[in-house]
C-alpha positions as CSV (number, residue, x, y, z in Angstrom):
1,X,-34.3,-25.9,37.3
2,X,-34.9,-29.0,39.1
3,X,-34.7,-30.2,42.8
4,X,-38.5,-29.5,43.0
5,X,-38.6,-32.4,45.9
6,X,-36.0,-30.2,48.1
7,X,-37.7,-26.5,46.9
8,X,-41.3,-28.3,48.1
9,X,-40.1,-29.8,51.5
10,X,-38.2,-27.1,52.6
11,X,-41.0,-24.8,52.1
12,X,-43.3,-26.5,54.1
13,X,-40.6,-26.2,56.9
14,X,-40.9,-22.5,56.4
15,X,-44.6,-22.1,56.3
16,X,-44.5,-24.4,59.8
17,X,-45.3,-27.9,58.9
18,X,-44.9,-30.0,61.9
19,X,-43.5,-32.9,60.4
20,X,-41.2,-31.0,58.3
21,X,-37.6,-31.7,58.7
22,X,-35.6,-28.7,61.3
23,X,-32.1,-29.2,59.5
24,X,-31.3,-30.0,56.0
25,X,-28.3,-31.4,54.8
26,X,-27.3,-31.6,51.4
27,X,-24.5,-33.7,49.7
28,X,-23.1,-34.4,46.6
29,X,-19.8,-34.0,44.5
30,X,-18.9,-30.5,43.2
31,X,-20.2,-29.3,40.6
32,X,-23.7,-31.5,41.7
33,X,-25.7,-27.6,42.2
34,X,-25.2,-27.5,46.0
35,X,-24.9,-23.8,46.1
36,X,-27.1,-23.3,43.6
37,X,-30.1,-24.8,45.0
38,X,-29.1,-22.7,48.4
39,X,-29.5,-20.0,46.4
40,X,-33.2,-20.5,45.4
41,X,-33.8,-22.3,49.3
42,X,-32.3,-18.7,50.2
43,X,-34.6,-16.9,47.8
44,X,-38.0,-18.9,49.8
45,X,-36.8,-18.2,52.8
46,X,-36.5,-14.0,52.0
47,X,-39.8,-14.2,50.4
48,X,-41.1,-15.0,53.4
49,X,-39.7,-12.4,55.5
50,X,-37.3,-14.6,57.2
51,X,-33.8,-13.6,58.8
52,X,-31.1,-15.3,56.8
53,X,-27.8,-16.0,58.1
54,X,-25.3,-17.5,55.0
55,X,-21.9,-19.0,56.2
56,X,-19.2,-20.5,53.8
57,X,-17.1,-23.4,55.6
58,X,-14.1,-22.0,53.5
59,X,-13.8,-19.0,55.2
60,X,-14.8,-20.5,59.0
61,X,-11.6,-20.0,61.2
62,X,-11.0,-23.2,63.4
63,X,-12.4,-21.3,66.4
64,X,-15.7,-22.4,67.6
65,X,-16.4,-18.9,69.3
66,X,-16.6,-17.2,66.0
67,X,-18.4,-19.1,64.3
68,X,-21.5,-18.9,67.0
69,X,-20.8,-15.1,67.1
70,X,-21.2,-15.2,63.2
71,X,-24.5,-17.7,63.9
72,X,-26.0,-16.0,66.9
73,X,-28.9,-15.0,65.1
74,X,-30.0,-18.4,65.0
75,X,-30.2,-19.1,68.4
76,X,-31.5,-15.4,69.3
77,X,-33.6,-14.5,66.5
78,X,-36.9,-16.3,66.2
79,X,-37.2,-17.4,62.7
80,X,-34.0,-17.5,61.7
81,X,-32.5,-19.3,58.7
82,X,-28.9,-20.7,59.0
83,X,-27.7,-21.6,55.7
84,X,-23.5,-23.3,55.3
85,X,-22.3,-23.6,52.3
86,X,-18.9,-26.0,51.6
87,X,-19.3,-27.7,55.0
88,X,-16.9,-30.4,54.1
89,X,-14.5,-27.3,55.0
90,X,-15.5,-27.0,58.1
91,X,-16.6,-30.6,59.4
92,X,-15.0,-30.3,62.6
93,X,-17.4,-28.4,63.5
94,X,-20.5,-31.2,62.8
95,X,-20.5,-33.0,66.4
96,X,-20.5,-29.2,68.4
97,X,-23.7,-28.6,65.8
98,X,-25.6,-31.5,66.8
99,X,-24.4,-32.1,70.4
100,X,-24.3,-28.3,71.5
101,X,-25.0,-25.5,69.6
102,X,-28.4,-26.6,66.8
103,X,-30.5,-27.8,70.3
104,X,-30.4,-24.2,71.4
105,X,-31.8,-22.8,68.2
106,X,-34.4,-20.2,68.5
107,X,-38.3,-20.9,68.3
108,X,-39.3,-21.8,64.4
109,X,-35.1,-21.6,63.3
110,X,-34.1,-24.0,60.4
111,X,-30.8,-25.1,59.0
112,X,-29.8,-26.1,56.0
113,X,-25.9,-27.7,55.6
114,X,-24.5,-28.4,52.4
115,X,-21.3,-30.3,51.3
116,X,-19.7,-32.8,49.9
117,X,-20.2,-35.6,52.2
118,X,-22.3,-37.6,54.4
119,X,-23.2,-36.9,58.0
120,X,-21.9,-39.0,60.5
121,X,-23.3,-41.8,61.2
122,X,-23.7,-41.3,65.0
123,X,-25.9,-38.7,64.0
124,X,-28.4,-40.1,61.6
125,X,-28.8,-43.1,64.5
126,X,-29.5,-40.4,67.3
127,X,-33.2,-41.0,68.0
128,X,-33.4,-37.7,69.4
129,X,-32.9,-36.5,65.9
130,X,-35.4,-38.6,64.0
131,X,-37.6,-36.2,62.1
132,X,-35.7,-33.1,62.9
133,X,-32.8,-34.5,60.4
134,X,-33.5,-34.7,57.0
135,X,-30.6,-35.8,54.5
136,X,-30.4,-35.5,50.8
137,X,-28.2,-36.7,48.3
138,X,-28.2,-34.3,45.3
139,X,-28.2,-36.8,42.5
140,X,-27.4,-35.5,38.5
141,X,-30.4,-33.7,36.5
142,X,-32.4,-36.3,34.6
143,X,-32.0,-36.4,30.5
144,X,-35.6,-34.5,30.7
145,X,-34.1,-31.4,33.0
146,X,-30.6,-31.3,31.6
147,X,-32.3,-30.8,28.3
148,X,-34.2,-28.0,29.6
149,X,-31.6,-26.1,30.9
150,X,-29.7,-26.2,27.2
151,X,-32.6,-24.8,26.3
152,X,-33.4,-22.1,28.4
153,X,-29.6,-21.2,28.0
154,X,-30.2,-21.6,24.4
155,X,-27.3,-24.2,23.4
156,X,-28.1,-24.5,19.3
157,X,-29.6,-27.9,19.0
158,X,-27.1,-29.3,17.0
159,X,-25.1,-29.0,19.6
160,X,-26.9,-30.4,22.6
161,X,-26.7,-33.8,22.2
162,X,-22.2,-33.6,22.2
163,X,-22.3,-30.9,25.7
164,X,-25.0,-33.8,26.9
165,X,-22.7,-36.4,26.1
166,X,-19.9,-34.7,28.0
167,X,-21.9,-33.5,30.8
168,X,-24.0,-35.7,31.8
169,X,-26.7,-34.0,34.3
170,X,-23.7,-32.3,36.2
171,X,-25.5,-28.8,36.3
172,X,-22.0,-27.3,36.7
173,X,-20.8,-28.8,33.5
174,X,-24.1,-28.4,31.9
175,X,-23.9,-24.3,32.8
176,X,-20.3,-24.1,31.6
177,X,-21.0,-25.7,28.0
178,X,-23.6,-23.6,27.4
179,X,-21.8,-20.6,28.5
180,X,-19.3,-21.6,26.1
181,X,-21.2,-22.4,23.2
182,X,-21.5,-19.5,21.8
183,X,-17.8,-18.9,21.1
184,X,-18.0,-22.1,18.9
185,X,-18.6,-22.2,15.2
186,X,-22.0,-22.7,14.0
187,X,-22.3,-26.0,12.1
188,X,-18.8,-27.1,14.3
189,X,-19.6,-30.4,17.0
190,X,-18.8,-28.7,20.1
191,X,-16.0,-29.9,22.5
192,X,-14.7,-28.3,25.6
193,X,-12.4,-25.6,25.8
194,X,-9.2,-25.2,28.2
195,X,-10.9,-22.7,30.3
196,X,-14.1,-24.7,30.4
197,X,-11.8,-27.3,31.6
198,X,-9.7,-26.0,33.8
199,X,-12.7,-24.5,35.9
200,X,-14.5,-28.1,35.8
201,X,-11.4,-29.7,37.4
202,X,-11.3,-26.7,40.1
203,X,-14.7,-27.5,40.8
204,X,-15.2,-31.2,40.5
205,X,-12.1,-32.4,42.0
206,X,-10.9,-30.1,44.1
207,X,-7.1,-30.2,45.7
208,X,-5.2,-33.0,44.7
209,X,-3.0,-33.9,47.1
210,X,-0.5,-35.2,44.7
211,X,1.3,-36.0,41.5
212,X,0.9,-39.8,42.6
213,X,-3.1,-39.4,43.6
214,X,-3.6,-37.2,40.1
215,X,-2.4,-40.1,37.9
216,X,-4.6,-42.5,39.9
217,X,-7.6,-40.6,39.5
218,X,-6.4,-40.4,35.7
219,X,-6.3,-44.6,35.5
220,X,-9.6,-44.3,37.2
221,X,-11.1,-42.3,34.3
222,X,-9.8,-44.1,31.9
223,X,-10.9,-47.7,33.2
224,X,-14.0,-48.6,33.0
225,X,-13.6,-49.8,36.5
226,X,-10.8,-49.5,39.0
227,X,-9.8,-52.2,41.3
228,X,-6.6,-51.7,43.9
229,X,-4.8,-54.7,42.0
230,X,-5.4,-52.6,38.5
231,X,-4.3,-49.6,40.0
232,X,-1.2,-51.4,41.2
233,X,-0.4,-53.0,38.2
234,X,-0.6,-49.3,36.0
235,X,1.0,-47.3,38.3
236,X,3.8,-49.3,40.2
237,X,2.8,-47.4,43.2
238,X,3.9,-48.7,46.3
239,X,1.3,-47.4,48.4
240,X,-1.9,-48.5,45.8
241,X,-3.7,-49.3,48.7
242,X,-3.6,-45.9,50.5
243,X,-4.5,-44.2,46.6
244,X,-7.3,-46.8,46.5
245,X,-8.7,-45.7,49.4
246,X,-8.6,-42.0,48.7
247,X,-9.9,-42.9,45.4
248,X,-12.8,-44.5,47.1
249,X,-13.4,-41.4,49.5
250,X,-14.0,-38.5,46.1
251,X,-17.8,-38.0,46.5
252,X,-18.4,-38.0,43.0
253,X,-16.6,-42.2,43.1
254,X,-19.1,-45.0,43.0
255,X,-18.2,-47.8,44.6
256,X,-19.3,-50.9,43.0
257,X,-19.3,-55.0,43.2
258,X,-16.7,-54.3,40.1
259,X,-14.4,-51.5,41.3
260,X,-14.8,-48.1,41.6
261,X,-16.4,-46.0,39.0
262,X,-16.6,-42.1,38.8
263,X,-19.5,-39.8,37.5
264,X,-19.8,-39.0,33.9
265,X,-19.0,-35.5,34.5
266,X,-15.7,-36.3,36.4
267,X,-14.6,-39.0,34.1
268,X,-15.2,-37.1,30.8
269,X,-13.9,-34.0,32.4
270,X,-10.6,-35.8,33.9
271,X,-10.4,-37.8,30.3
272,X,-10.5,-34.7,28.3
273,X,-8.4,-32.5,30.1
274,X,-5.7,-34.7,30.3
275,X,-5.7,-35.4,26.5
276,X,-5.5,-31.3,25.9
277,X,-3.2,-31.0,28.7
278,X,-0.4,-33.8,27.7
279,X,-1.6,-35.9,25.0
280,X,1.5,-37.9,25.3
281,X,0.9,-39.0,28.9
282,X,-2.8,-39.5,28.1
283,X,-1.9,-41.9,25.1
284,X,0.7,-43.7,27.0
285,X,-1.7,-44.5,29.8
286,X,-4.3,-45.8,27.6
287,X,-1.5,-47.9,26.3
288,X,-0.4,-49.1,29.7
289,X,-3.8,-50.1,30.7
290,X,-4.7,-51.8,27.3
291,X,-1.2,-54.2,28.1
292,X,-2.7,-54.7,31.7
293,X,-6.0,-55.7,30.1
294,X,-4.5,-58.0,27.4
295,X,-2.5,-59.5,30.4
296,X,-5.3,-60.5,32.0
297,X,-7.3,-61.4,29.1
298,X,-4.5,-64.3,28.5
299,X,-5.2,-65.5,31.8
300,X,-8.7,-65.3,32.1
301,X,-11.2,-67.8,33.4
302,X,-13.7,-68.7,30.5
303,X,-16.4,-66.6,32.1
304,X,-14.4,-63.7,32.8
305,X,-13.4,-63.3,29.0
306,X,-16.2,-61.4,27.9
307,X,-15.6,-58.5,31.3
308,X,-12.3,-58.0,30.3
309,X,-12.8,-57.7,26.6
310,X,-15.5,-55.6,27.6
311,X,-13.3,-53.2,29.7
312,X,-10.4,-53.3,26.9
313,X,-13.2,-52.4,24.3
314,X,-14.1,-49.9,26.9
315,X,-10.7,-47.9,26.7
316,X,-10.7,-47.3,23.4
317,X,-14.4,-46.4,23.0
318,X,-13.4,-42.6,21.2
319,X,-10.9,-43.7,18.9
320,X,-13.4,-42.6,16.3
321,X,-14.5,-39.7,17.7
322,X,-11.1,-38.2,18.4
323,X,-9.8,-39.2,14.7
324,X,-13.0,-37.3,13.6
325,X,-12.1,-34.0,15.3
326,X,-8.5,-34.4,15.4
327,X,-8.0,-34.8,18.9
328,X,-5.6,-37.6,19.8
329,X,-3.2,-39.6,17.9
330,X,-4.1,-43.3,18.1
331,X,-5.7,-44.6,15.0
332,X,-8.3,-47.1,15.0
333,X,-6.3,-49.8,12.6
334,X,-3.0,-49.2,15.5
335,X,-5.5,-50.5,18.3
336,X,-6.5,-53.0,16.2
337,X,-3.5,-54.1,15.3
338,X,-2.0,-54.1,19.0
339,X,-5.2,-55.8,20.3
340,X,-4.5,-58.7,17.1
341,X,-0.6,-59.0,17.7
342,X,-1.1,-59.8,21.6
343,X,-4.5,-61.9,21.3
344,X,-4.3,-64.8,23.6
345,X,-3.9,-68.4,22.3
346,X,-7.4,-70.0,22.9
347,X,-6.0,-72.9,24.8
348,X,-4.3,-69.8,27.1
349,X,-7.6,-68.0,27.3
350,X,-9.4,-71.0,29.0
351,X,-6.9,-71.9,31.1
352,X,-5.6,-75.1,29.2
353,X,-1.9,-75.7,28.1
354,X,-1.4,-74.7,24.6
């Protein structure tokens, strides 16, 4: 459902338009329906009688020579499809595929790569490859689409608007909360299980390297935006700069003029897991963030009062929800009462002595 723009181009490629693209590559974060949408590409390219060859990078061994003995179709099989799935596993191999190995491809072959990030650059400025490369970034269903497939997966109604809420148009958080839904109670507001959970982490995240780069990318959900010198401040990590940057690196992070600032699924997913997972720790980094916040609020330039309240407000934007369905401990009247007790002086909020 969806990606009509990449079903239509591709098949023009197969049917031999000459100004269709001869590889495809396909980004996003996980979870974004990479492998899905090979699937259906796959399913076009069968219907028209072609040879497919389907490679996973996870399962490519670091030698070159197998993986063009696994190929060799493609450069000796007119026709032939070459489909890679999880290339980010294998992305030593991009400069042999563009230098050496896609120029040999057999009369009428196509590719299609698909991973989590971008091609190099020194690629997508080759002239030699303009028109032959086309990339994609696979972007969230819109509200129209990701309503359609609750649908078709028949989600009760009542219920549609709470899985949108938490998945945004991530088609891999969409498919898992309707999967789910029918182990809820009818009449119930649904919220995501453990295992729902669990597999969305798996899947959107991927490895995390460490204890230090998991409670980043927890301030980083939280916060409505993430700046190195917040990240610093929260964590008392020495090397903030070097989580920063790998903060900066997730594909499913957006950098912006105000920090960085993750998908809707991740952040919900990250936010929700950690509050089932140790509701302590999740409660005690909202906390730490909110005193960050308040710090700077007392601090603040006059027209950076409103961002910060803004981002403070932010944090503690499901108070109500969780009171309502039990979830976390913080009652509204506490924040209040925290935000009240440390509110600034107003001589101390613009700057003058008090």
């Amino acid at each position: 459902m969806g990606r009509e723009i990449e079903l239509d181009c591709f098949g023009k490629a197969l049917r031999g338009d000459v100004d269709a693209p001869f590889v495809f590559w396909l980004f996003g974060p996980g979870g974004i329906g990479k492998s899905a949408l090979l699937r259906r590409l796959g399913d076009q390219a069968r219907a028209e009688g072609r040879v497919l060859v389907e490679l996973d990078g996870r399962f490519l061994g670091r030698d070159p020579a197998d993986f063009e003995d696994a190929a060799d179709a493609f450069v000796s099989v007119p026709g032939t499809v070459l489909f890679i799935d999880s290339f980010e596993q294998c992305q030593w191999l991009e400069s042999r595929l563009w230098q050496r190995f896609l120029p040999r491809a057999a009369p009428g072959a196509l590719v299609v790569l698909a991973g989590r990030l971008a091609p190099l650059p020194q690629w997508t400025a080759d002239p030699a490859w303009a028109g032959l490369l086309q990339v994609r970034e696979l972007r969230p269903l819109s509200g129209g689409e990701a309503g359609a497939l609750l649908e078709a997966a028949s989600v009760r109604p009542e219920r549609r608007d709470a899985v949108l809420r938490f998945a945004g148009g991530n088609p891999l958080a969409l498919t898992l909360a309707a999967a789910a839904d029918s182990a809820g109670r009818v009449g119930s507001e649904w919220t995501p299980s453990a295992e729902v959970l669990r597999t969305l982490v798996a899947g959107l995240v991927g490895e995390v390297p460490s204890a230090a780069h998991r409670r980043a990318l927890e301030v980083a959900a939280q916060a409505h935006s993430t700046t190195e010198e917040l990240l610093a401040a929260v964590l008392a990590e020495q090397d903030a700069s070097g989580l920063f940057q790998w903060l900066r690196e997730l594909p499913f992070v957006e950098s912006t003029p105000l920090g960085l600032y993750p998908h809707d699924a991740a952040r919900e997913t990250l936010m929700a897991d950690l509050r089932w997972r140790a509701p302590t720790t999740f409660q005690a980094m909202r906390q730490r963030l909110a005193e960050e916040y308040l710090g700077l609020l007392r601090e603040a330039r006059p027209e950076r009062v409103r961002a910060v309240t803004g981002d403070l407000f932010y944090l503690f934007r499901d108070v109500q929800k969780l009171q309502r369905t039990g979830c976390g401990s913080a009652p509204r009247k506490t924040c209040t009462r925290m935000c009240l007790k440390s509110r600034p002086r107003p001589g101390a909020v613009h700057g003058r002595a008090g």
